[in-house]
SERO-4910 file (N, C-alpha, C, O; in steps of 0.05 Angstrom, whole numbers):
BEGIN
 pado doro    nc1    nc2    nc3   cac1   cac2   cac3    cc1    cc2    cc3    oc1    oc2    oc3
  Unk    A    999   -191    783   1004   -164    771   1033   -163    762   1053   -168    776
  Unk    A   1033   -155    736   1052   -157    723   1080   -135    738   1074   -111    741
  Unk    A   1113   -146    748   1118   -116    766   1151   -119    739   1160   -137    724
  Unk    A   1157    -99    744   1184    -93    722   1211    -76    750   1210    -54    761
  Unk    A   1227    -95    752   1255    -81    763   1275    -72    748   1283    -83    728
  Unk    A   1282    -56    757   1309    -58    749   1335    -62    763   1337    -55    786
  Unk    A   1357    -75    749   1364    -86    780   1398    -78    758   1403    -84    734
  Unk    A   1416    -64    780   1437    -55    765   1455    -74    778   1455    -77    802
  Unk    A   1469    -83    765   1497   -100    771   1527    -89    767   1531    -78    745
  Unk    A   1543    -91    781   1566    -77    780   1594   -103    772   1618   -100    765
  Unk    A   1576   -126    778   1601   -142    763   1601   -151    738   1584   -144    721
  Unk    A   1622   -172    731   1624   -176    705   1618   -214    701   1637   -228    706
  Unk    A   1595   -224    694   1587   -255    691   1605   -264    669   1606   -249    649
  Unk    A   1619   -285    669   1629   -292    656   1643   -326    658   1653   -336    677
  Unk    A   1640   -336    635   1655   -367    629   1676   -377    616   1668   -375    593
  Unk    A   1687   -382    615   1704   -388    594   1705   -423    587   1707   -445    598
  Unk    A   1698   -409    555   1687   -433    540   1693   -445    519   1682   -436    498
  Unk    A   1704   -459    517   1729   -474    485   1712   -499    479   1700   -515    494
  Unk    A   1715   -498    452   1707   -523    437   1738   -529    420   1752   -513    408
  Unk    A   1744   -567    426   1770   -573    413   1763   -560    387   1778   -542    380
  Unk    A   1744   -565    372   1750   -572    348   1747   -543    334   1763   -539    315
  Unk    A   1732   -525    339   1728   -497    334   1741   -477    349   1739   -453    343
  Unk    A   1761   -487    375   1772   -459    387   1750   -444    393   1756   -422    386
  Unk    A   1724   -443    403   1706   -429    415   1724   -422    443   1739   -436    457
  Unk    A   1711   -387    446   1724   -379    470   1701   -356    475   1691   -342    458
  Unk    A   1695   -357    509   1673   -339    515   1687   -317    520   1711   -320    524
  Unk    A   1675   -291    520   1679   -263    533   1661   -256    557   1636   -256    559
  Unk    A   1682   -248    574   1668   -231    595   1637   -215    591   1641   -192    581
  Unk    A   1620   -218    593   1595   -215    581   1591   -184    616   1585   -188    639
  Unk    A   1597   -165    606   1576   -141    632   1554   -141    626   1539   -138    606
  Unk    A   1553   -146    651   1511   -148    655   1508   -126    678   1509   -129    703
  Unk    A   1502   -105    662   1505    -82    683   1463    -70    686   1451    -53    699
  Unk    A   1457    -85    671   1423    -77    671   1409    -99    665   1419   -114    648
  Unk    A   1391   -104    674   1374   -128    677   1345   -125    678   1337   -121    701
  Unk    A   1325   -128    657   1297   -125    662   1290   -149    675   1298   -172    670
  Unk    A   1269   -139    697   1259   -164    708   1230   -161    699   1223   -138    697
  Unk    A   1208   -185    693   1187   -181    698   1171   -213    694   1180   -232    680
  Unk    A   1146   -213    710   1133   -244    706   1113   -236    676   1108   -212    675
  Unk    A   1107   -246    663   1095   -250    638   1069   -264    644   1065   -284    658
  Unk    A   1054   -250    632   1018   -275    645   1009   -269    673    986   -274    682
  Unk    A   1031   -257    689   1013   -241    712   1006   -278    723    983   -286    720
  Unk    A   1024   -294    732   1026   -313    748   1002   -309    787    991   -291    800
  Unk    A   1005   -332    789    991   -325    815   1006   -317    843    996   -309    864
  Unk    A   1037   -322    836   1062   -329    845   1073   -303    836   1066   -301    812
  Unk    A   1089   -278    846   1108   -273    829   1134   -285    840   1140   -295    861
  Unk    A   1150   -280    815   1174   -277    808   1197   -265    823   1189   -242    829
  Unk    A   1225   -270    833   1245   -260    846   1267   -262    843   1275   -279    858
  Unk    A   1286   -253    829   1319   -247    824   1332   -242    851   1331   -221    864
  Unk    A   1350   -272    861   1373   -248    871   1396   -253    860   1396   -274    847
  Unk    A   1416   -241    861   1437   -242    848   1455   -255    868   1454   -245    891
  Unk    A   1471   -275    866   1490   -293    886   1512   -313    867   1509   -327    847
  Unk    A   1534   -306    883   1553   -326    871   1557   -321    839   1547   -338    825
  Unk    A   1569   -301    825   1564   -299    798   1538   -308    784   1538   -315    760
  Unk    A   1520   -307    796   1504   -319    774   1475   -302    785   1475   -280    796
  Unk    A   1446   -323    774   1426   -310    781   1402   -335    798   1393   -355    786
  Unk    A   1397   -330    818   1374   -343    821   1349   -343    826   1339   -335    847
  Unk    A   1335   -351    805   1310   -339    794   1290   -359    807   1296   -382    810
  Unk    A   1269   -350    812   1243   -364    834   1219   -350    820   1216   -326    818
  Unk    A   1199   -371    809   1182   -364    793   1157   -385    790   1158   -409    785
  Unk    A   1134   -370    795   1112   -388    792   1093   -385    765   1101   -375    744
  Unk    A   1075   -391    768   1069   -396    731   1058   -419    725   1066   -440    736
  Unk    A   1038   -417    706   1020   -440    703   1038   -457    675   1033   -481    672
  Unk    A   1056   -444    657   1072   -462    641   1077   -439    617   1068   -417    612
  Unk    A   1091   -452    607   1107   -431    577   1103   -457    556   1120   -472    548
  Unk    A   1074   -458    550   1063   -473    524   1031   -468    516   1017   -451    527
  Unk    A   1025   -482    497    996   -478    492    990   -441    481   1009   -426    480
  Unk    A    976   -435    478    978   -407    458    979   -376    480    962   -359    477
  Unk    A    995   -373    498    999   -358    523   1024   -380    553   1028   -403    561
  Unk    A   1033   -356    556   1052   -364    573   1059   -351    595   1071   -330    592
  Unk    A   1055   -360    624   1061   -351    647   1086   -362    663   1087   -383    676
  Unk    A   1109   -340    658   1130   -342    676   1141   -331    684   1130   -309    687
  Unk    A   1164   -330    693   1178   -304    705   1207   -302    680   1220   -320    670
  Unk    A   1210   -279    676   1234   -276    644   1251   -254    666   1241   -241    684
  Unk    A   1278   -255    656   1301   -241    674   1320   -233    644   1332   -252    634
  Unk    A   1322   -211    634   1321   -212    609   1345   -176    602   1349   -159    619
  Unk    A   1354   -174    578   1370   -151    564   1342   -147    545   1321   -158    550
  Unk    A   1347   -130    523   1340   -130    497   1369   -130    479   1390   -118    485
  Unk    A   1364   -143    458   1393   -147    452   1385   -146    413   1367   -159    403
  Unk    A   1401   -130    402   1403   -135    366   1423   -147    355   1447   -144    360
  Unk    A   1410   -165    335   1430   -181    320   1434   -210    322   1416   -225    320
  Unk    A   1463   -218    326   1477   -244    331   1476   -245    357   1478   -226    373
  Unk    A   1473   -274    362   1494   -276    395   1497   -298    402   1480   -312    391
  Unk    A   1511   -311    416   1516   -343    426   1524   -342    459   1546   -339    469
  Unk    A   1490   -346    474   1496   -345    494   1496   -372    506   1487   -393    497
  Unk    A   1509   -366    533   1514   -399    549   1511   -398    579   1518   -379    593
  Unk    A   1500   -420    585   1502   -416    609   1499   -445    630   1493   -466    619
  Unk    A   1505   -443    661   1506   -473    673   1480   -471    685   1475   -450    696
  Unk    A   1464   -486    686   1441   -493    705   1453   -508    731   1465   -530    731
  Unk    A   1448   -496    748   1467   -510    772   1447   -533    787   1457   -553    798
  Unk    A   1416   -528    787   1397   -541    794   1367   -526    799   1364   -502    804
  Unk    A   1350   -541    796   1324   -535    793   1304   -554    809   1303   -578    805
  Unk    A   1288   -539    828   1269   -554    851   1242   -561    819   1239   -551    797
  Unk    A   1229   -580    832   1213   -598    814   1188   -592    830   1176   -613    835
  Unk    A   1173   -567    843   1145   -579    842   1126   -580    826   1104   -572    834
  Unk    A   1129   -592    798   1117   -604    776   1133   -616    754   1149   -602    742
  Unk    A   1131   -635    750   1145   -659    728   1151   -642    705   1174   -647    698
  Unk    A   1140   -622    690   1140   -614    678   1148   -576    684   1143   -561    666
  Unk    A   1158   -566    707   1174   -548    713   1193   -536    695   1210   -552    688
  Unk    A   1197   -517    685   1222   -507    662   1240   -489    665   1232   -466    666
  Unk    A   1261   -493    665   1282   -466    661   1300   -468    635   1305   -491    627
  Unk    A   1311   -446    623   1332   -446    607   1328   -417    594   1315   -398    603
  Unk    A   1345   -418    570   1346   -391    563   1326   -387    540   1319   -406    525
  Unk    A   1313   -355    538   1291   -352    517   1308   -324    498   1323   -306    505
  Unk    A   1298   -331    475   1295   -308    446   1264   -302    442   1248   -313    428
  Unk    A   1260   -277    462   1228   -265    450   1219   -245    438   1230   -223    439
  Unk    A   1195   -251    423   1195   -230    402   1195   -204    424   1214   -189    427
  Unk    A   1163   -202    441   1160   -178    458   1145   -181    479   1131   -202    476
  Unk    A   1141   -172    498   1135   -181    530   1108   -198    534   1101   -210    554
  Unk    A   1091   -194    502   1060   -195    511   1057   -237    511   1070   -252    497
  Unk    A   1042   -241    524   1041   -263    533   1037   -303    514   1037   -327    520
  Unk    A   1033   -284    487   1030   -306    469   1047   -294    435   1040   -292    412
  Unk    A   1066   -289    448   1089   -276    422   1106   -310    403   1107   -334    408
  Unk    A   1114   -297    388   1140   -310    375   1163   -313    397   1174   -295    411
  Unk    A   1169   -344    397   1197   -340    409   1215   -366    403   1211   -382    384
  Unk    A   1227   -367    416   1252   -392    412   1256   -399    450   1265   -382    465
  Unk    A   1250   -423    457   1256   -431    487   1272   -448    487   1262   -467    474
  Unk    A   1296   -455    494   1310   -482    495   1314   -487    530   1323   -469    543
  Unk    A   1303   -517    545   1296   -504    568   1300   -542    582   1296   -561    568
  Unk    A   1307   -542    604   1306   -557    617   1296   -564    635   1291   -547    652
  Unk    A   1287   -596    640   1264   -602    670   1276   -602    686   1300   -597    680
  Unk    A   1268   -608    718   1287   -614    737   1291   -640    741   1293   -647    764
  Unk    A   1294   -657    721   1306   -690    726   1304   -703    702   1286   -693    688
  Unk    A   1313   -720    691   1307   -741    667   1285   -761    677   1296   -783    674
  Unk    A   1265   -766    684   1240   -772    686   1224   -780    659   1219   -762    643
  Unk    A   1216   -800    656   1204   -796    625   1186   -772    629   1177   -764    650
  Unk    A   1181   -762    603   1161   -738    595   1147   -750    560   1157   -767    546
  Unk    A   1130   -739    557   1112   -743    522   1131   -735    508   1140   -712    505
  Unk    A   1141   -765    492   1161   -762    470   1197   -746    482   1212   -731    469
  Unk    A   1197   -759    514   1221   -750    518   1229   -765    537   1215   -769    557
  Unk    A   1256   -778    533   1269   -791    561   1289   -779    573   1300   -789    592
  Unk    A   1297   -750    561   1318   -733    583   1306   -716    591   1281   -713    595
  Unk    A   1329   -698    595   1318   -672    615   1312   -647    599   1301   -628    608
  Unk    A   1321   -651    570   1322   -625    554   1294   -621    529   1285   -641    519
  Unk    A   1285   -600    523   1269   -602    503   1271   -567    488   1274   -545    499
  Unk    A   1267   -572    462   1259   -547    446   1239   -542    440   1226   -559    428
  Unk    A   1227   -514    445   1196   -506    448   1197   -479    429   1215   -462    431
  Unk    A   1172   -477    408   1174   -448    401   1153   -451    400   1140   -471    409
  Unk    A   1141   -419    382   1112   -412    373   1131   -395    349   1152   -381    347
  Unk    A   1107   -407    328   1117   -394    304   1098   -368    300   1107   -347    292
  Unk    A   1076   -370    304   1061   -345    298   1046   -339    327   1042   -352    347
  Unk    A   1042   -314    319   1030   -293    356   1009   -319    357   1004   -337    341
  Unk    A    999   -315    384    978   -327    395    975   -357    383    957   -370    394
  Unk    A    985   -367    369    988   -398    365    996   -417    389   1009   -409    409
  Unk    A    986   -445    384   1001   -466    392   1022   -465    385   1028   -463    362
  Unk    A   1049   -466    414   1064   -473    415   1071   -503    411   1057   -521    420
  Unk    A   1102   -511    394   1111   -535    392   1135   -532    396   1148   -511    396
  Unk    A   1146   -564    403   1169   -575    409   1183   -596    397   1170   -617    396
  Unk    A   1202   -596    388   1231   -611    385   1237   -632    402   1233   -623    425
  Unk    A   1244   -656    402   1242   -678    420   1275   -688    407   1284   -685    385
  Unk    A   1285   -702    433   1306   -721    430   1304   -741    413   1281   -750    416
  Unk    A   1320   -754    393   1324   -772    374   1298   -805    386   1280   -815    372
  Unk    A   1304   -810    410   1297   -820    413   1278   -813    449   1285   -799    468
  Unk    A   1252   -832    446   1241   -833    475   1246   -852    499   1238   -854    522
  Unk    A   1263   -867    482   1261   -889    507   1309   -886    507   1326   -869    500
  Unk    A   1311   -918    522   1333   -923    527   1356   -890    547   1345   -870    557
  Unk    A   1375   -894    546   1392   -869    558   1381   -842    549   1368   -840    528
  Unk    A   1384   -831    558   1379   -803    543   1402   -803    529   1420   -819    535
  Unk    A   1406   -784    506   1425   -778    491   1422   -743    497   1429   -729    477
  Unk    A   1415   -728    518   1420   -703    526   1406   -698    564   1386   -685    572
  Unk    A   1423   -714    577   1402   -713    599   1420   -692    617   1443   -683    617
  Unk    A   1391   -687    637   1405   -665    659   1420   -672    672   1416   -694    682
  Unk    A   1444   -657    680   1464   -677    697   1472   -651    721   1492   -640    714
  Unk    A   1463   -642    742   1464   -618    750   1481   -630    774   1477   -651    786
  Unk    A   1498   -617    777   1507   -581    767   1515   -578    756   1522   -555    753
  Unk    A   1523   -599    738   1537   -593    704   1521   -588    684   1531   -588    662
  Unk    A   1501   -584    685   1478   -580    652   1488   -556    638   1485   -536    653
  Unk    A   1496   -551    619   1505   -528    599   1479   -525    581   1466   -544    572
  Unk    A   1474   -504    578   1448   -503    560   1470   -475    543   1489   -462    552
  Unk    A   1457   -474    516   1465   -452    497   1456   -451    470   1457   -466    450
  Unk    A   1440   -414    480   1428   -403    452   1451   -389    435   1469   -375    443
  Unk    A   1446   -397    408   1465   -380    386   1446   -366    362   1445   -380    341
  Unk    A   1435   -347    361   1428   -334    330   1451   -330    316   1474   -329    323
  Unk    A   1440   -329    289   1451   -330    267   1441   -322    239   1446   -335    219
  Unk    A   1423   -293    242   1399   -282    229   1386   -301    237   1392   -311    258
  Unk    A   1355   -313    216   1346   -319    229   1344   -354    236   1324   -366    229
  Unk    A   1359   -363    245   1379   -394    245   1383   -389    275   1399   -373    285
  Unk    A   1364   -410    290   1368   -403    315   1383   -444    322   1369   -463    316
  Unk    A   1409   -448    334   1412   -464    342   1428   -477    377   1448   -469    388
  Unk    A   1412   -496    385   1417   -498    414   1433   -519    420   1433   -531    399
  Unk    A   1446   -529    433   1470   -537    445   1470   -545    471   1462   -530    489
  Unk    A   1478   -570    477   1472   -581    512   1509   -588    514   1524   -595    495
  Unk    A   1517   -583    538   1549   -597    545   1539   -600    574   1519   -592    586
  Unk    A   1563   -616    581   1569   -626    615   1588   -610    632   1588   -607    657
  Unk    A   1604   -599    613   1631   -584    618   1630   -550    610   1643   -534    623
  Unk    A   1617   -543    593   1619   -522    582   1647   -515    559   1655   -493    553
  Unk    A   1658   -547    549   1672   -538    536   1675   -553    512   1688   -544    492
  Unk    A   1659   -586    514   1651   -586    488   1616   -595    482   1603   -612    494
  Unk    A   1609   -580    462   1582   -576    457   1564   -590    433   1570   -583    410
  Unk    A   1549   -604    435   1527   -621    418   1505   -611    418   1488   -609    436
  Unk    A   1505   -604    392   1476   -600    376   1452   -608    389   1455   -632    394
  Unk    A   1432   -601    396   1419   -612    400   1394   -602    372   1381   -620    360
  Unk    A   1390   -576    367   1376   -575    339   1384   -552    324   1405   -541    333
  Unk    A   1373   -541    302   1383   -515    289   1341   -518    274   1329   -536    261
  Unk    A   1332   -488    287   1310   -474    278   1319   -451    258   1340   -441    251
  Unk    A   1293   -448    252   1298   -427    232   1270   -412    238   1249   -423    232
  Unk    A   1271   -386    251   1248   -373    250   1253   -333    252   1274   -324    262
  Unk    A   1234   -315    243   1241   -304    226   1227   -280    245   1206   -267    243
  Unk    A   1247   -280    265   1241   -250    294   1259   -223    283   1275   -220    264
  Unk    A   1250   -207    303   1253   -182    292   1291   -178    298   1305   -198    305
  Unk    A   1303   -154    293   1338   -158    297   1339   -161    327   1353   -177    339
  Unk    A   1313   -132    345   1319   -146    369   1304   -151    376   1281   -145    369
  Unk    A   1313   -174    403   1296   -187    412   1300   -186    444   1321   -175    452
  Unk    A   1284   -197    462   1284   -196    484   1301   -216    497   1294   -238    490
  Unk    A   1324   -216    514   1343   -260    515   1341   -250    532   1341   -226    538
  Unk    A   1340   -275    547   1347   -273    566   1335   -310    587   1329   -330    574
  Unk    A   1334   -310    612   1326   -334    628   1308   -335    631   1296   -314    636
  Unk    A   1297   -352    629   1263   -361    636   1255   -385    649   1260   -407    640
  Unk    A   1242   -380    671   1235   -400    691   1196   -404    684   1181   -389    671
  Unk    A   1190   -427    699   1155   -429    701   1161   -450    717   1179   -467    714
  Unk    A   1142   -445    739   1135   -474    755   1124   -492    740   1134   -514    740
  Unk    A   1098   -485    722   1084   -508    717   1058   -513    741   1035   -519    735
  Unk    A   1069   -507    770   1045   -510    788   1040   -482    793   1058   -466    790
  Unk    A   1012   -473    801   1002   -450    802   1004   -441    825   1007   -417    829
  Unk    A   1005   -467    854    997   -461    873   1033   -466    888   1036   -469    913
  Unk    A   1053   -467    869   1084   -467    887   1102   -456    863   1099   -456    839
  Unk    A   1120   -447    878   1141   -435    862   1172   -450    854   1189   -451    871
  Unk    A   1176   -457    835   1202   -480    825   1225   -451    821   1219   -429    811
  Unk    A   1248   -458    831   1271   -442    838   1294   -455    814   1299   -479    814
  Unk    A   1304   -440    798   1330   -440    777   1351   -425    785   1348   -401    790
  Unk    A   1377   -439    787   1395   -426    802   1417   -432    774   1429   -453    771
  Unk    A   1419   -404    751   1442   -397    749   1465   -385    749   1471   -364    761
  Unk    A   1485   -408    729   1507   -393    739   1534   -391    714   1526   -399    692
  Unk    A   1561   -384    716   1570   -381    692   1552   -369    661   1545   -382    641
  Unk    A   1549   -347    667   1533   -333    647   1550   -320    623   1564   -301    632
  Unk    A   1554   -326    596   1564   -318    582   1569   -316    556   1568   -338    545
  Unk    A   1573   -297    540   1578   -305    508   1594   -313    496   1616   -308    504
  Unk    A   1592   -327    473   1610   -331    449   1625   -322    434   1615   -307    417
  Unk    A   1649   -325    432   1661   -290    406   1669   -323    391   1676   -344    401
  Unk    A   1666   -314    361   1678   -330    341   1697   -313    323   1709   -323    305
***
């Protein structure tokens, strides 16, 4: 059963985040309101607590692919631009295919438009992947969802999880959605640039899925923050 919190915060999440070559610098990002809710009505719900600047999110869910998606989303509604970032500090694995990272969704219902950029809990091979990172959307409602794969499947990863350092980061840009992996949070590699064509606002925010129906995989973020250019 689908449940909605609200959960008010009184501090201020924040990173600070430079790129040599661009002078990127984050802002204090207030996160003073927070929608919580599981999506797909999981068999598992969903749980926020707030610890250590950050958020740690516990969520069960049969997966965020295929034409419907059950997970737990920890989420603003937000219009416009934005370049968010954040550290994945670590993620329990009970399923190979387990996901967290950050989401752009169209609207709460279970097989929408979105943008996922999202990480496993280990570099393990996966189909057409030898790191930890992958890009997932749906271009139209109720469609098959697809994904974006690393340059290559075999040899080193060229974006692997390295926790508690994994930097994951969404940036819009109308509708030019591009994602970004670092170790440091301070310099950042492409990992793709989409282009898909969501409304001004949209729902951002974290998104977790076990993947197993019958256990719940735990994402513990932290350093939560935006971009000012």
């Amino acid at each position: 059963m689908k449940k909605n919190l609200y959960i008010l915060i009184t501090m201020f999440l924040f990173v600070s985040v430079s790129n040599a070559q661009n002078n990127l610098k984050a802002k204090p990002v207030p996160v003073k309101s927070f929608n919580h809710t599981d999506i797909g009505n999981p068999v598992i719900a969903g749980t926020v607590t707030v610890s250590d600047g950050g958020f740690d999110i516990t969520a069960g869910g049969a997966d965020i692919w295929g034409v419907k998606d059950e997970f737990n989303f920890f989420y603003i509604e937000r219009m416009g631009d934005f370049d968010l970032v954040s550290r994945i500090e670590s993620l329990t694995a009970p399923h190979l295919y387990t996901k967290a990272g950050l989401m752009a969704r169209e609207d709460l219902t279970v097989n929408c438009r979105h943008i996922y950029f999202q990480v496993f809990p280990n570099n393990n091979p996966r189909n057409k992947n030898n790191g930890g990172f992958e890009f997932q959307y749906r271009m139209k409602k109720g469609e098959e969802m697809k994904a974006i794969y690393p340059g290559s499947s075999e040899g080193m990863p060229e974006f692997p999880v390295m926790f508690p350092d994994t930097w994951i980061r969404l940036q819009r840009a109308g509708n030019d959605f591009t994602v970004y992996w670092s170790k440091d949070g301070k310099t950042w590699k492409v990992y793709t640039t989409f282009s898909l064509e969501l409304p001004e606002k949209v729902y951002l925010g974290l998104a977790v899925t076990s993947h197993n129906v019958n256990d719940s995989a735990t994402a513990i973020f932290r350093d939560i923050g935006e971009i000012t250019h």
